[in-house]
C-alpha positions as CSV (number, residue, x, y, z in Angstrom):
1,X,80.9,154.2,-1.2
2,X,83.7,156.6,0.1
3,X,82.0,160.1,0.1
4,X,85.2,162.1,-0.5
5,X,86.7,160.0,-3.6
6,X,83.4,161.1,-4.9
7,X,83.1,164.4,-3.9
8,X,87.1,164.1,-5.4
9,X,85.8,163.2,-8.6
10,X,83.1,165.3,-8.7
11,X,85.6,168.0,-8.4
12,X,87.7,166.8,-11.0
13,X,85.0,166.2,-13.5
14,X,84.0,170.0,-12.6
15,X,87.2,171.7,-12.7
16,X,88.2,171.6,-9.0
17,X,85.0,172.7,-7.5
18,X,83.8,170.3,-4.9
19,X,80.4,170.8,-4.2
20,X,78.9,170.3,-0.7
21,X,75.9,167.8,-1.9
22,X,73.2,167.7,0.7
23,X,72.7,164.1,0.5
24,X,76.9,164.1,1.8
25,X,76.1,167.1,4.3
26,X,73.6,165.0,5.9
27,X,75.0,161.5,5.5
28,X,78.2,163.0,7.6
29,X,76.1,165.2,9.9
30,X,74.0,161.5,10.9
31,X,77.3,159.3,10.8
32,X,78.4,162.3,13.5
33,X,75.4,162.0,15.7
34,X,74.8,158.2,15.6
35,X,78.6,158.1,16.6
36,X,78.3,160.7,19.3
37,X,75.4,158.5,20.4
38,X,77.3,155.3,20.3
39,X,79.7,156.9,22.7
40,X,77.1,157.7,25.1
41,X,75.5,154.6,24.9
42,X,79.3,152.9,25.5
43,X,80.5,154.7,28.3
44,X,77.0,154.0,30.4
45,X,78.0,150.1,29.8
46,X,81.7,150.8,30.6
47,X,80.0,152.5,34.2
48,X,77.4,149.7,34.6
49,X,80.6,147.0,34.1
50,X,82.5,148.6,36.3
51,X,79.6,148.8,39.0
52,X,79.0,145.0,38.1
53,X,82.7,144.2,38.3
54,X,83.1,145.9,41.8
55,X,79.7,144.3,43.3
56,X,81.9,140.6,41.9
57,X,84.2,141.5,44.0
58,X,82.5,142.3,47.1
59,X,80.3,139.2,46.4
60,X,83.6,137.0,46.0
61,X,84.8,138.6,49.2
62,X,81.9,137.5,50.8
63,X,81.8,134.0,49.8
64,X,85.4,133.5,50.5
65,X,84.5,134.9,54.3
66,X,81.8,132.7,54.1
67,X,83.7,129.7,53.6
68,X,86.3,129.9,55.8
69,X,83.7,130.5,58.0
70,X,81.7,126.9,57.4
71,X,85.5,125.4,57.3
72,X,85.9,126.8,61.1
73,X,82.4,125.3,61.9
74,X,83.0,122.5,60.4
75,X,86.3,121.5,62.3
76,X,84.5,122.9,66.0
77,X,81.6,120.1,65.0
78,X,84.2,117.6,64.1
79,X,86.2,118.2,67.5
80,X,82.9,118.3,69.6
81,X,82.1,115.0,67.8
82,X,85.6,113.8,69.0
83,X,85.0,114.6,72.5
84,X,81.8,113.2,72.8
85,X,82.8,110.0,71.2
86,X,85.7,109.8,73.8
């Protein structure tokens, strides 16, 4: 239900005079703290994302050093094989 078409029509029905209904007052005042809330609550998980995203990164960095490192171990073995074999 939209509160202000029926504060709107409340108004009409009353000659113009909106009234400020509690049940409205606090339905608006807990819509503003839940939201205010939500905010919170999202930019804690935007700052844990980006923590997580940055620790992928240096992870990935990592493995790709890590990699290139088994590559270069891998060809030294082969080589020593080679020159062993020969």
């Amino acid at each position: 239900m939209n509160h202000a078409k029926v504060q709107e029509k409340v108004g009409d029905i009353m000659g113009g005079k909106v009234l400020d209904l509690p049940e409205i007052r606090l339905f608006h005042e807990a819509k503003n703290l839940g939201l205010a809330e939500g905010e919170e609550e999202r930019k804690k998980l935007a700052d844990e994302n980006e923590k997580l995203a940055h620790e992928k990164e240096k992870l990935a960095n990592k493995n790709e050093k890590l990699s290139n490192e088994i590559e270069l171990l891998r060809k030294e073995l082969e080589r020593l094989k080679n020159s062993n074999n020969s």
